[in-house]
Structure formats: structure tokens, C-alpha cells
C-alpha positions as CSV (number, residue, x, y, z in Angstrom):
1,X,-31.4,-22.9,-34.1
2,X,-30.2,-19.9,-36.0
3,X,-27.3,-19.8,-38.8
4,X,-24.5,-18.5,-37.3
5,X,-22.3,-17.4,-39.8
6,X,-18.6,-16.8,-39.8
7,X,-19.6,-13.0,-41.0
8,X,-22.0,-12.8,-37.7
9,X,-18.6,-14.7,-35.7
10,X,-16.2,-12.0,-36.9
11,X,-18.9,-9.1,-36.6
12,X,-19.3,-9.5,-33.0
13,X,-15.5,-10.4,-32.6
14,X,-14.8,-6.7,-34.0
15,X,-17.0,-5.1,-31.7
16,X,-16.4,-7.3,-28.7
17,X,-12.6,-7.9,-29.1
18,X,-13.5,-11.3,-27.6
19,X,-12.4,-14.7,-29.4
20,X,-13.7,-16.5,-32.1
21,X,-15.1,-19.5,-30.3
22,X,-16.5,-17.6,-27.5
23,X,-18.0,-15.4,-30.1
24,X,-19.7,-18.3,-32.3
25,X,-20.8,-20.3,-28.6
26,X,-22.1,-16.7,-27.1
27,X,-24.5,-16.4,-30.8
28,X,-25.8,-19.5,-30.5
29,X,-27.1,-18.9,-27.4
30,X,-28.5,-16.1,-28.1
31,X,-30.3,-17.7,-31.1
32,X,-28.2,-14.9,-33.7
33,X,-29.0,-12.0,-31.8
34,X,-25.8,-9.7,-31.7
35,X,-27.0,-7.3,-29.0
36,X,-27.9,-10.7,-26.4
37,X,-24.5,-11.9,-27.6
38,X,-22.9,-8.4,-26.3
39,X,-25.0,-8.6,-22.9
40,X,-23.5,-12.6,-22.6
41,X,-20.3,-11.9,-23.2
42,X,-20.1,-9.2,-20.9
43,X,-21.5,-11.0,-18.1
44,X,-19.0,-13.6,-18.7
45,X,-16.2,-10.9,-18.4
46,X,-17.4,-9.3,-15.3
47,X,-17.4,-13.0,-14.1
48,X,-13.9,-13.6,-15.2
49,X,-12.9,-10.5,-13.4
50,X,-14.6,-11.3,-10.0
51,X,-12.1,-14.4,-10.0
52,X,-9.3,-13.0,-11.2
53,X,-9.8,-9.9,-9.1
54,X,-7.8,-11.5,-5.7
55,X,-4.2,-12.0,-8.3
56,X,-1.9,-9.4,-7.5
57,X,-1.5,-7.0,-10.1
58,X,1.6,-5.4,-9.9
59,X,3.2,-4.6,-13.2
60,X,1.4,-2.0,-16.3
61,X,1.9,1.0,-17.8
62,X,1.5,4.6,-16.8
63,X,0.1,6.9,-20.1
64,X,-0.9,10.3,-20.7
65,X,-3.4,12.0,-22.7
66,X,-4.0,15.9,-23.6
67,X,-2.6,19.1,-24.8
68,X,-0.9,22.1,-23.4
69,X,-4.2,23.5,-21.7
70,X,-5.3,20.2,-20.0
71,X,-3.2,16.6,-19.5
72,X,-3.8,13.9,-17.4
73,X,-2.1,10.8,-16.0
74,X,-3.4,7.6,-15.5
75,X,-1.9,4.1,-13.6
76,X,-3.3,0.5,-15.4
77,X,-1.6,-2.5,-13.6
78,X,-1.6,-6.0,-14.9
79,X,0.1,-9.3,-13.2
80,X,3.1,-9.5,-15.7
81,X,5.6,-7.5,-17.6
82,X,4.9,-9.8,-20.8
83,X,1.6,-8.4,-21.0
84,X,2.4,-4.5,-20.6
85,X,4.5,-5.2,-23.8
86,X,1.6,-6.5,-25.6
87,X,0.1,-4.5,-28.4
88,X,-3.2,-5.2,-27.6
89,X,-2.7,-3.6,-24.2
90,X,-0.9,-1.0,-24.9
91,X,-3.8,0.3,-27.3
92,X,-6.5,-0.4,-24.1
93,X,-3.9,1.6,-22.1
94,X,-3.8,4.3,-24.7
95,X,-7.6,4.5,-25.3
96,X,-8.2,4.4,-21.4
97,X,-6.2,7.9,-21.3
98,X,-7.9,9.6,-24.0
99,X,-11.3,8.8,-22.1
100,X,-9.7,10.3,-18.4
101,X,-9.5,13.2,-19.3
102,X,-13.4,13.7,-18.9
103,X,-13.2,11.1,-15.7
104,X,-13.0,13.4,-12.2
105,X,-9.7,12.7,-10.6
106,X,-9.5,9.3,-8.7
107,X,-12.9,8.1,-10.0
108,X,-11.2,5.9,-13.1
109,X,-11.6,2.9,-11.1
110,X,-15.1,3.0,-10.9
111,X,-16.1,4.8,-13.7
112,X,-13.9,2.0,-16.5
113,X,-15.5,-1.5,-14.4
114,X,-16.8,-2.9,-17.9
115,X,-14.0,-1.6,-20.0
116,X,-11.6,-3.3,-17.4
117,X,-13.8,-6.6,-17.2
118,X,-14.2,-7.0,-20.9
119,X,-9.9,-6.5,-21.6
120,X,-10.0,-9.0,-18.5
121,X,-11.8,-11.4,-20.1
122,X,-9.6,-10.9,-23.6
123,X,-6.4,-10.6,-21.6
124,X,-6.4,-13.3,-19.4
125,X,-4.7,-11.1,-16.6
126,X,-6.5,-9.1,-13.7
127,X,-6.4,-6.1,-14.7
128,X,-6.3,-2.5,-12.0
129,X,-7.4,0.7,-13.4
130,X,-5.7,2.3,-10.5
131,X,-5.5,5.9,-10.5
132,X,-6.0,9.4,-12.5
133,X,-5.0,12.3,-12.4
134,X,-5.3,15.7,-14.4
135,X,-4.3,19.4,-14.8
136,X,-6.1,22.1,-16.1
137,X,-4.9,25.2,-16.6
138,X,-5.3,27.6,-13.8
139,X,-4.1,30.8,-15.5
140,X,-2.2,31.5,-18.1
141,X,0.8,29.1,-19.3
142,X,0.9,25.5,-20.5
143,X,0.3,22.2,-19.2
144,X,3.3,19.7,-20.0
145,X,3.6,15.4,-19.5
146,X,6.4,13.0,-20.2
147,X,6.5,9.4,-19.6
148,X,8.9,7.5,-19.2
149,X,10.6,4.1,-19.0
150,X,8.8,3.1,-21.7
151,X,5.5,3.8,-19.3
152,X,7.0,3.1,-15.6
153,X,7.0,7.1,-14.6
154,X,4.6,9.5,-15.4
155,X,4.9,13.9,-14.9
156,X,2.7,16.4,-15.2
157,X,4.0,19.8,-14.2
158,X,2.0,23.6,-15.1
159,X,3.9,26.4,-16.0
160,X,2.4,29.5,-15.3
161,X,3.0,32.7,-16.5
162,X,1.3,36.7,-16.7
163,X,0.3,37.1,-20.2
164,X,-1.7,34.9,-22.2
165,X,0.9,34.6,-25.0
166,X,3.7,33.7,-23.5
167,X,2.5,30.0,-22.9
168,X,2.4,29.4,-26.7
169,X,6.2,30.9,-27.2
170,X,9.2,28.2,-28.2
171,X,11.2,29.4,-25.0
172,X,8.3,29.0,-22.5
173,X,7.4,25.4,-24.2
174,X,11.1,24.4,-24.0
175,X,11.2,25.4,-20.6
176,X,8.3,22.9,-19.7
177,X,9.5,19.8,-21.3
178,X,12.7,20.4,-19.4
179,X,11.1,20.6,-16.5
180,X,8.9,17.5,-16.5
181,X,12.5,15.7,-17.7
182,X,14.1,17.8,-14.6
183,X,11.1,16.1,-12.3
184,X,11.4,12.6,-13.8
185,X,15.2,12.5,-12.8
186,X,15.7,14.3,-9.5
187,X,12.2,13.3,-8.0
188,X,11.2,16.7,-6.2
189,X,8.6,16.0,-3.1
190,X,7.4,19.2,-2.7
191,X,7.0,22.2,-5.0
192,X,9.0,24.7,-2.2
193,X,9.9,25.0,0.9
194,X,6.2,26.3,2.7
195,X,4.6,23.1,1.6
196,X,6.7,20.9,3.5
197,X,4.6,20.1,6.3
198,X,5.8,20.9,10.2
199,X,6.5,17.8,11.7
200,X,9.0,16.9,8.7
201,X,10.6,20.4,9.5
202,X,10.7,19.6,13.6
203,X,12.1,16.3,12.7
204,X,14.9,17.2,10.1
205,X,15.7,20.1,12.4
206,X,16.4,17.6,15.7
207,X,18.4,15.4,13.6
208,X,20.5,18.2,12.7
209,X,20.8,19.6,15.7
210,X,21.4,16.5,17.7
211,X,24.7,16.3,15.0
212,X,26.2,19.0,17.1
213,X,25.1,19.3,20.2
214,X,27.8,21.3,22.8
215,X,27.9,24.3,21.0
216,X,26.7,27.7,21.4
217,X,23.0,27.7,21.2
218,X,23.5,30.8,18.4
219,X,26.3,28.4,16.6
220,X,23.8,25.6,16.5
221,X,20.7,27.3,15.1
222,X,22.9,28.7,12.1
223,X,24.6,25.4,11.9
224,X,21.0,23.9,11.8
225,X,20.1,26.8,9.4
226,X,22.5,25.6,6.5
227,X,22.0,21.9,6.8
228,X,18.1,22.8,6.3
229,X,18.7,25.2,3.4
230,X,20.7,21.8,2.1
231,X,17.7,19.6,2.5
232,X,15.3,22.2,1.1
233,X,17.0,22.4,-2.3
234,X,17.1,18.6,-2.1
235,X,13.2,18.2,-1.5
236,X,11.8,21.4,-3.1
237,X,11.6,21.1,-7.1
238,X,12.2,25.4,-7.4
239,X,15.2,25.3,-4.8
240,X,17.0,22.1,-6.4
241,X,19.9,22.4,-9.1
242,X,18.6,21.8,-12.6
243,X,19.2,18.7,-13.9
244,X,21.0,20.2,-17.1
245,X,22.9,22.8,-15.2
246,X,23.2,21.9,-11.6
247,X,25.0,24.8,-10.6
248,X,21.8,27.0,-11.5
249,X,18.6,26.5,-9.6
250,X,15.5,25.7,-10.5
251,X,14.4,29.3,-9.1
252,X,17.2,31.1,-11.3
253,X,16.4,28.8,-14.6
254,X,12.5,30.5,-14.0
255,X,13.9,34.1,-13.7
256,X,16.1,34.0,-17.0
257,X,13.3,32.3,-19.0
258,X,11.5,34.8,-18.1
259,X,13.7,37.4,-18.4
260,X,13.9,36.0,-22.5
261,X,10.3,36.5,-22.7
262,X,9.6,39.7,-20.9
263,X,7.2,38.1,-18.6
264,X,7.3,36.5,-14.9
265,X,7.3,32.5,-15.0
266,X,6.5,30.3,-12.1
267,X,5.6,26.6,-11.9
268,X,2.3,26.1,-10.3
269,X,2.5,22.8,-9.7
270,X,3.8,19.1,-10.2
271,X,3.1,15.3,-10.0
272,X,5.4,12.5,-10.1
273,X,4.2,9.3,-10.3
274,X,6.7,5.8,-10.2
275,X,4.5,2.6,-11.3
276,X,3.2,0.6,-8.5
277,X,3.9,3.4,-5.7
């Protein structure tokens, strides 16, 4: 039988993150080879995730990774809120971003199955890469992201612009961390008012309508008109009041911006994301 060392134990332990006794036991099987202790170990995790794959996983973090041109989102769940304040995951968390942003959106699950079986194994908790998501820019702007709740909600939101500079001005950059903060807090479900799809329309316009039904068919449709414009700038991220200056629109706050920088400003588009939706 080979020599295992404690230098061999802590040499696989550094590039396994397993244990120290699984690390020794998996060696001397392997007779001292490091790379057969690495294929061991990792058949032992993806066997430890197979049976912990069936406990709901429920709590985690949401993280972010990126710069202005290009950010993404991603969604790791774990069974307990002990664990997403563990240092340990938090790195994993943290490390898994950094590699989405080359992973196609919604393919993280699939594409991290040994990462997530290995921090399985380490953890002790089933563990759910669950989602990704990322922007790149479509024009010229900025990308922005905030998380927050210490990692329960995640934004992205583009900011687009006409002239190539402008994205890299203070104003403009402001103007996009505020508006991921502005999406965080009022929870926007559509970008404006043509997105919202047609049976939602037909459906928020009966209830209206049904609310005053008996008067003049011209009263009710402008009646109906109003309450609609009301649920528009409650729905719609560019017709809602800014969260730092309700009584100015989302709409207006993009027109004065870019009024300060000599150029036209619009937000091209948005995600929201509350952990565990």
C-alpha cells in the first residue's frame, strides 16, 4: 500500500475542497494517485447528489457578475438559510456568477452538474443551480445590476442611449443605479404599456367597467380610460412614479437626464428576480 502522506491529504483537500478523512480514505484507494483520487471523489459527490436531489431546496442567494457592457443574474438554492450565510457558499455562489456569464441563458443547470455535485458533497445540503440570466449590450448605453437583501432580489436593467459616449458619463451611470434601486422597490411587470399582453388588457378593462355599469356608454369608456391609465403607471416601469420622486415619472426622469446630457435615453429592458419565484 502507498504512503499517504498528510502533504498528499492536504494536496488533494486544496484542490478537491473535500474533507480530510474522505481525502486520506479516497488516496488510499487509489494506491497515492491524486488524479484516481479526483475521479473517486467525484463519483462519490455525484452519488451524494442523486440522494440528496429529492430535499426541497428552497432558500440561497441570488448574485451577479459583469460590467457595464454585459451582467448577468444567476439563482443557487440550498435547503436552509444557515447555509446561504456560510462563507464557504457564498464564495461557490460568487464563483458560479463569474463563470455564467459565458453559460447561454437558462442552460446553468446543466452546464455546472459537477460543480453543484462536488459543493453537494462538501455542503451537506442539496444544492439547485436554478436559473441565469444575462444582458448584453444591444446598442449604445450601459448595463447595470443590484442585489439585494443581502442576495434575495436580483435586477438587471439596460440603459440605452444614441451616442456612444454617453453611456460612460456620471449622469447617465447615476441614472442606471437608480433605476435598478427604482425596479427592486416598486416591482415593475412590464417595461410599458404595448407589452402587456391582451387578455390582461380585456380583463382589467371588464372589471373596470363592470364598477360602473348604468351609465352612458361614452361616460363608461372614459371612466374605463382613466382607471386603465391608473393601472398602466402601476404595471409599466416607464409610466410608474419614481421611487425617489413619485410625483415625476419614470418617462419624465428619462427626458431630463437626457436633456443633461444632450442625448435621447430610453431603457431597453429589465428583469426582476425575487428568490424562490
Amino acid at each position: 500500500m502507498a504512503d499517504i502522506t498528510a502533504a498528499m491529504v492536504q494536496e488533494l483537500r486544496e484542490a478537491t475542497n473535500v474533507g480530510m478523512m474522505e481525502c486520506k480514505r479516497a488516496l488510499v484507494e487509489a494506491g497515492g494517485d491524486k488524479d484516481q483520487a479526483i475521479r473517486l471523489l467525484r463519483e462519490r459527490g455525484m452519488a451524494i447528489a442523486a440522494k440528496k436531489s429529492t430535499r426541497t431546496a428552497n432558500q440561497g442567494l441570488i448574485a451577479t457578475a459583469g460590467d457595464s457592457k454585459a451582467s448577468i443574474l444567476i439563482e443557487i438554492n440550498c435547503e436552509t438559510d444557515f447555509v446561504t450565510k456560510n462563507d464557504n457558499f457564498q464564495k461557490f455562489v460568487k464563483e458560479m456568477a463569474v463563470k455564467a456569464i459565458s453559460i447561454p441563458d437558462g442552460k446553468i443547470t446543466e452546464v455546472t452538474k459537477a460543480e453543484m455535485a462536488a459543493k453537494i458533497a462538501e455542503i451537506g445540503e442539496n444544492l439547485v443551480a436554478k436559473r441565469n440570466i444575462g444582458y448584453k449590450l444591444q446598442g449604445p448605453g450601459l448595463v447595470a445590476s443590484y442585489i439585494h437583501l443581502n442576495g434575495k432580489l436580483g435586477v438587471l436593467v439596460e440603459v440605452g442611449c444614441g451616442k456612444e459616449a454617453t453611456g460612460s458619463s456620471a449622469v447617465v451611470q447615476e441614472l442606471a443605479k437608480d433605476l435598478t434601486l427604482h425596479v427592486a422597490a416598486c416591482s415593475p411587470r412590464y417595461l410599458e404599456s404595448k407589452e402587456v399582453p391582451a387578455d390582461v388588457v380585456a380583463a382589467e378593462r371588464e372589471i373596470y367597467a363592470k364598477q360602473v355599469v348604468g351609465k352612458p356608454v361614452n361616460i363608461v369608456e372614459k371612466i374605463v380610460d382613466g382607471k386603465m391609465a391608473k393601472f398602466y403607471s402601476q404595471v409599466c416601469l416607464i409610466d410608474q412614479g419614481f421611487v425617489k420622486d413619485p410625483d415625476t415619472s419614470v418617462t419624465k426622469l428619462l427626458a431630463a437626464k437626457g436633456k443633461e446630457v444632450g442625448d435621447t435615453l430610453t431603457i431597453r429592458r429589465f428583469v426582476r428576480w425575487q428568490l424562490g419565484e
